[in-house]
N, C-alpha and C positions, 0 to 999 in steps of 0.2 A: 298626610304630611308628617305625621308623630312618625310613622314606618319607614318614611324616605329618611328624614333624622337621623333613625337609628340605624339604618341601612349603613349611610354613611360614616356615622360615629366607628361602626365596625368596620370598615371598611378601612378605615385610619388607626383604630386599633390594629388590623391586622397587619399594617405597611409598617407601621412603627415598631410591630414583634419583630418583623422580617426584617425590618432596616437594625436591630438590636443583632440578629443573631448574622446577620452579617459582619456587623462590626466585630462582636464574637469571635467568628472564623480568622477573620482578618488580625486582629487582636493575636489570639492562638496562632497565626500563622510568620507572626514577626515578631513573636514575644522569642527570647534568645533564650535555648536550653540550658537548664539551673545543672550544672556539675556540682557532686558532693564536695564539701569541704575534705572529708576526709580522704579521698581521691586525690587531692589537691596537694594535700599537706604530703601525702605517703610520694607523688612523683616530684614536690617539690626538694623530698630529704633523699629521692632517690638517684635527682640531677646534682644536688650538691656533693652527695658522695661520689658520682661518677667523676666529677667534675677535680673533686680534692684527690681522689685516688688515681687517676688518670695525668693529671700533674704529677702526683708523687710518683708512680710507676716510670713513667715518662724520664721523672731526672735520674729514677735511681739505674732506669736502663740505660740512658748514655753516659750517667756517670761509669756503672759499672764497665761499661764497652771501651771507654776512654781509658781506664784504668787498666784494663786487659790488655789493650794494645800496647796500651804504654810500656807493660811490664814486658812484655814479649818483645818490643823494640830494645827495650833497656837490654832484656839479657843475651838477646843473639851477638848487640855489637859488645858487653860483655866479653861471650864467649869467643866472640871474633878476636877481640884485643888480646886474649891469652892466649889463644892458637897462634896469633900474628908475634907474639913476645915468643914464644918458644922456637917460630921459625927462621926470627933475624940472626939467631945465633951462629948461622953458619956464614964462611965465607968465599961459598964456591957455590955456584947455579944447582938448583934443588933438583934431582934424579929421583926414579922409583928407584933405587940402588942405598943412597943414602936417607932418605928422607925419614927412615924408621928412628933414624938416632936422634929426632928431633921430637920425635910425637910419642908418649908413651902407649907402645902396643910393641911385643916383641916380635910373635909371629903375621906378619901380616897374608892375607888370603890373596890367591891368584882369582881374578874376575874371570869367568868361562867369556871370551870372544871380545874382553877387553885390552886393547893394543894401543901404543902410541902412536907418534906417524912413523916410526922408527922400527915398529913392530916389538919394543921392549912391553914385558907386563905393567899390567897397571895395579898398583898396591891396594889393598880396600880392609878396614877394619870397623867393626859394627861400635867397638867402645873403646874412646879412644883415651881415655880417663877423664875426661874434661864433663865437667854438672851439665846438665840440661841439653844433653845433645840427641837425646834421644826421639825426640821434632823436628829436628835439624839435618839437614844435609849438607856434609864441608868437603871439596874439592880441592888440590893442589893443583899449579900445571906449571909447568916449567918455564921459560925463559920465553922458548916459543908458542905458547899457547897449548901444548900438550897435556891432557889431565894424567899425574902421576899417582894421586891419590884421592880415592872417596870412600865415606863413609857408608854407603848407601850402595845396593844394589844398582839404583839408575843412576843415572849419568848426566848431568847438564854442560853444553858450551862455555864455553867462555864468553861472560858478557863483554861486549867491547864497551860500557858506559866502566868506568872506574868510581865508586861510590866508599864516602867510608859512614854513610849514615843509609838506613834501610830506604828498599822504594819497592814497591807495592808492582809486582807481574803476575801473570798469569798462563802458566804452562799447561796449555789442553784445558781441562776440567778444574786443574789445582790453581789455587792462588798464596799467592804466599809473600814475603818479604827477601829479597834479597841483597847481599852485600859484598862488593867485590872490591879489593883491596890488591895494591901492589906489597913486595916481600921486598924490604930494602935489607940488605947484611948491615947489621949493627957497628961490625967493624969498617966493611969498605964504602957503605953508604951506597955501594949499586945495587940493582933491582936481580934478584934470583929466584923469582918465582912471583906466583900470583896464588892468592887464597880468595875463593870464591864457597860461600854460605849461605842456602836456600833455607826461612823458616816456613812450614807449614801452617798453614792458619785454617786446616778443617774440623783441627779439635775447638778453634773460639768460634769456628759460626755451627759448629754442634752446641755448644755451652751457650752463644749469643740465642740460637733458632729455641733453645732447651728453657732459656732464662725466659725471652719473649713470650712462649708459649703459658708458660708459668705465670706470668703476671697477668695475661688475658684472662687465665683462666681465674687465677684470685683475683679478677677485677667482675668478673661474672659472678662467681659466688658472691664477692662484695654489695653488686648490687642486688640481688637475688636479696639477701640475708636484710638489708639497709631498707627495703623493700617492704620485706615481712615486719620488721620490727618497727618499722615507720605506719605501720597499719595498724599496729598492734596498740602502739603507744599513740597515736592519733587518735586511737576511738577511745582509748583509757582517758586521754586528756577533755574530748569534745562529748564524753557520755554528759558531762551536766551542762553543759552546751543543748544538746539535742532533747535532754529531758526539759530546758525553759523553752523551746522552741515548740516541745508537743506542748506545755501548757499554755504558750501563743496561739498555736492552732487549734486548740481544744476551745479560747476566746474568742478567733474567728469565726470558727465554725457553731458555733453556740454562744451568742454577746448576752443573750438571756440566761444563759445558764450562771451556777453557783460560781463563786469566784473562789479559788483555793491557792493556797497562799503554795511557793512553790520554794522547796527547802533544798540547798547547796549547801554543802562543808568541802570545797576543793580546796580554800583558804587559798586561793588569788583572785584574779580581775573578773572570770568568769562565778564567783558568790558573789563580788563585791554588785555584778552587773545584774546576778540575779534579784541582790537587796535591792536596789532601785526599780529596778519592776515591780516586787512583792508591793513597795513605799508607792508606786506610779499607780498599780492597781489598786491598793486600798484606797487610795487618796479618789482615785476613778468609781470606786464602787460607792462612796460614801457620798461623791456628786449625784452619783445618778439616783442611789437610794432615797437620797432627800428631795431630789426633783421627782422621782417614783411618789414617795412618801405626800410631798406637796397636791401633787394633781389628786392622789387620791382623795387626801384630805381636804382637797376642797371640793371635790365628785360630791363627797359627803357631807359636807360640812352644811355646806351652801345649798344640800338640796331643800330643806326645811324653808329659809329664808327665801328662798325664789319660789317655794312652794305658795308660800303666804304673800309673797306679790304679785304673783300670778291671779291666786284668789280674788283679791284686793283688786285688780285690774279688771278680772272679768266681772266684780260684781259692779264696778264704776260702768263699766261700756254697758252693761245691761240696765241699771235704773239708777245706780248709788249715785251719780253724778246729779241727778235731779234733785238728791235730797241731801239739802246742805250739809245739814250733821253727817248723814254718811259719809259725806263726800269730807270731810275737816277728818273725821277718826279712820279713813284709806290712809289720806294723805301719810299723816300721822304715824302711821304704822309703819307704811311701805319706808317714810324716812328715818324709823327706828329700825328697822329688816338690812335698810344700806349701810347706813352706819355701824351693825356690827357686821356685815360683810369685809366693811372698811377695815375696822379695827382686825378679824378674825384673819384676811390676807396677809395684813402687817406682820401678825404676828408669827404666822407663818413662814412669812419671808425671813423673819429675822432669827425664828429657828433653822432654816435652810442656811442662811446664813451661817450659821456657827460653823457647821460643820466646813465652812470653805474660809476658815481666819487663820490656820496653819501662820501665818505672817506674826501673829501676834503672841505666840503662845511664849514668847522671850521676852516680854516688854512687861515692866514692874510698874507698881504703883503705889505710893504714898497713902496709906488708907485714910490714916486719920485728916487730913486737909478733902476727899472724899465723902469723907462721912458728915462732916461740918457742913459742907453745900449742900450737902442735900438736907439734911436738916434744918437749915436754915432755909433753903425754897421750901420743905412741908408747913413750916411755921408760917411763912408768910400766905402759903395757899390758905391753910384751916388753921384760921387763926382761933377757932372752940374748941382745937388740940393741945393739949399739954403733950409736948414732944421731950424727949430727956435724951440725952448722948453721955454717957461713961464710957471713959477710957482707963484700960489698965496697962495701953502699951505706951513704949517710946514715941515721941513725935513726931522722929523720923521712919515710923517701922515699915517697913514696905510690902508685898505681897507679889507674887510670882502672877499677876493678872493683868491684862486690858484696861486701861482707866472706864474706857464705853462699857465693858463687860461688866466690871464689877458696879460704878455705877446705875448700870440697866439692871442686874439684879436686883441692888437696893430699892430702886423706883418701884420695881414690884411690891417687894416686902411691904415698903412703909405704904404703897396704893391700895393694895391689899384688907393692911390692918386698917386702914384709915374704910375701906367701903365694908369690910363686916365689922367697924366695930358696934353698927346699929344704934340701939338705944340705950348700951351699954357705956360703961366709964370713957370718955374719948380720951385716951390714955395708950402713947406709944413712947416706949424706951430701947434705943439704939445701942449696945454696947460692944466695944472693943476689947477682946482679949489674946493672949497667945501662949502658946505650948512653944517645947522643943523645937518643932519643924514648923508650924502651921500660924496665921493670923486667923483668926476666928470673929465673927460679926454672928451676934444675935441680935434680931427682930423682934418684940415681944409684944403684945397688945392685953387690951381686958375685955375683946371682942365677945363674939356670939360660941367661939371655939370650931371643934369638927369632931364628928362625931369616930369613935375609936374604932370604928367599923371601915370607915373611911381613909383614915391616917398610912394607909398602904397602899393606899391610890391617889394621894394627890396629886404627886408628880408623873401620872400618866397624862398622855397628850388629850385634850378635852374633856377631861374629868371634873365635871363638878359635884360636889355632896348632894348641897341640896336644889335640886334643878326648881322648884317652884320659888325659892328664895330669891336663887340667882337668876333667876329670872327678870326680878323686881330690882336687882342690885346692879346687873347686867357684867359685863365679861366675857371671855370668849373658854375660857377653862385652858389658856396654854401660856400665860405667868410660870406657874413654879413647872412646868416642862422647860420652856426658856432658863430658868434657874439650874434646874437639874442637868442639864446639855452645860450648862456654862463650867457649873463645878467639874464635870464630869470633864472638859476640855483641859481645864490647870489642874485636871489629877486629884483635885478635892474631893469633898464632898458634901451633900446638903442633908438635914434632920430636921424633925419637927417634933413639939410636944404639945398637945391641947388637952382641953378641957371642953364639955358644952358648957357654956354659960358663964367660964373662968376665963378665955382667951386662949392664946395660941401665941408658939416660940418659935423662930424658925431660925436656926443654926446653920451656916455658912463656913466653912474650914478652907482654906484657901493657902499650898504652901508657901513658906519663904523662899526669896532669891538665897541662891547657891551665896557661901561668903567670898567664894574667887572671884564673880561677876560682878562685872561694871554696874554700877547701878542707871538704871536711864529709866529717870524721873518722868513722867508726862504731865 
């Protein structure tokens, strides 16, 4: 039956590995792939530039194109309007005969196989002195639609649209602007000819194709370059970025291991983020080291006392129970073993404690109205003490501490003096004094002392001098460790001075609140 049991146990252990590493897979197979930040950051600076440059190319190419044409329409009709002013001068129908007297060109050239419908030549000069004609093709024709004059080798008809503002055709292959104007005589106001002017616009779509190309291509290198320097400067920015993230992983992958505090100087949000980890993980190591610290401490503490109950137990089940006496000095014992179990946990808890009061390390207190209660409860407990309290401070002097903390030290001190001061003077004196910075509380007794061998171990955790005394005195040895964790939380510090057989001083230094701060009384 034990084997079918375990048969089965395995059986279920194995279905629950397999039901694990499926989820696993599954897990892995819908978990969404992690992209680098710095991947991120370098195409997110490399769409912003595309995006800024790509607008600005954008306007400065239609701006520039609008410009271009503009100017190119401004000067042909320009040019038109001062050919057209030189031709109204006459007052007789425009001839290839006459027409040189109007245009400055003296010798005009005969066109090889260019004729009227008349068969008269047709006049042609390459410069006719007029700016900006050298893009231009300007035609004459006479009364009847005959061209008399051009500037140009080729030859264009006569538009029949009459225009005196440019319109956009396209001859063959070429495209260009043209503008076709009647010739009125200035003086008789009839029509003597027609002025017809072709501009070329294959030097603006060489200059337009020339420009375009040019900014694609500075839009490429742009991003190229926006690219590189976004990668550059991403990982210059994210290097203390990616050095907190290894000391994350370094946590994960190792929660037992050392905890090492993790140093930024970028002086922005990425230090400021790193300080609150380094303050997260301290504050997380000094949890767990105190829960570490407790379990062990009580592995060991308590193995003695469960030893000797144990004892105690099995010699009752075996005979002790039969024999009254035995059975009264078990009990007895086993209920002295729990009661400092009891005490020894407390006291435990309430050094684990300290370390997680972070909450209170701001909160002042009033010492001398402190020091009066508790003196006043010692007196009423042991009333064969002569208890004294001196003050050398203000009434109101305050202390940078816990009212519970500084309180709970006190109870020690004056518990302390009060359980060794044996057969010796019962004689405790409390006194208040202060420095520059600090409130000071000494404890002082005419007890039993400690021995000077000892006095550098008191404030170790379970330390006591004399173990056969303290035996009979009882204790758990973690009072002035509780004392020393306290000071040691408000930045103080704790001393002692003894003597065997003259008593013992125990010195408590505790700073003042800041003079800027609120006081907040408890």
């Amino acid at each position: 039956m034990a084997n079918l049991n375990s048969d089965e146990e395995n059986q279920k252990d194995a279905k629950n590995t397999e039901d694990a590493d499926n989820s696993a897979k599954t897990d892995g197979k819908s978990k969404p792939r992690k992209r680098s930040i710095m991947l991120k950051w370098s195409f997110a600076n490399m769409l912003f530039c595309f995006v800024i440059f790509t607008t600005f190319a954008a306007i400065s190419f239609q701006t520039s194109v609008y410009f271009f044409l503009k100017e190119e329409k401004d000067n042909l009709v320009m040019v038109v309007n001062q050919v057209t002013k030189n031709l109204d001068n006459t007052e007789v129908p425009l001839t290839a005969d006459n027409i040189y007297k109007y245009l400055n060109y003296k010798e005009p050239n005969v066109l090889a196989n260019a004729y009227d419908e008349d068969g008269n030549d047709v006049k042609s000069a390459e410069n006719i002195g007029i700016p900006g004609i050298y893009r231009r093709t300007f035609q004459i024709y006479d009364i009847k639609g005959n061209m008399i004059f051009t500037t140009k080798t080729t030859s264009l008809p006569l538009s029949a649209t009459k225009s005196t503002k440019p319109m956009v055709i396209t001859l063959g292959q070429t495209t260009g602007y043209i503008v076709t104007r009647e010739i009125k005589s200035a003086k008789t106001g009839k029509v003597v000819g027609y002025l017809q002017s072709f501009n070329d616009l294959k030097y603006y779509y060489n200059v337009r194709n020339k420009l375009l190309f040019l900014l694609i291509g500075l839009e490429i290198i742009a991003m190229i370059l926006a690219n590189i320097i976004g990668y550059f400067v991403s990982d210059h920015f994210l290097k203390p970025l990616a050095k907190l993230h290894s000391a994350m992983k370094k946590i994960v992958n190792s929660p037992s291991g050392r905890y090492e505090e993790v140093e930024i100087d970028s002086g922005d949000e990425i230090e400021e983020l790193a300080d609150v980890y380094n303050a997260m993980m301290a504050k997380t190591h000094d949890y767990i080291s105190g829960q570490e610290r407790f379990v062990s401490d009580v592995s060991h503490e308590l193995r003695t006392p469960l030893a000797v109950l144990d004892g105690h137990i099995n010699l009752l089940r075996r005979w002790g129970k039969d024999d009254p006496e035995q059975l009264v000095d078990s009990l007895e014992a086993a209920h002295y073993e729990v009661q400092k179990m009891s005490a020894m946990i407390q006291d435990m808890l309430n050094m684990t404690r300290l370390k997680q009061t972070d909450d209170y390390k701001n909160k002042q207190t009033r010492v001398v109205d402190s020091v009066e209660d508790m003196v006043d409860n010692f007196r009423m407990i042991h009333q064969d003490f002569v208890i004294e309290f001196e003050r050398h401070v203000d009434f109101e002097a305050h202390a940078q501490i816990y009212k519970n903390h500084y309180e709970q030290a006190l109870t020690v001190l004056m518990d302390n003096a009060v359980k060794y001061s044996g057969d010796a003077e019962k004689y405790i004196k409390v006194t208040l004094t202060e420095d520059a910075d600090n409130i000071i509380t000494t404890v002082s007794d005419h007890g039993l002392g400690i021995n000077a061998d000892d006095l550098s171990h008191v404030f170790e955790r379970f330390f006591r001098a004399d173990k056969a005394r303290n035996r009979e005195i009882g204790g758990t040895g973690l009072g002035l460790s509780i004392i020393s964790n306290i000071a040691e939380l408000y930045h103080g510090q704790v001393d002692v001075t003894s003597k065997i057989g003259k008593g013992s001083a125990f010195v408590i230094s505790i700073p003042k609140p800041n003079l800027t701060d609120e006081l907040e009384t408890l």
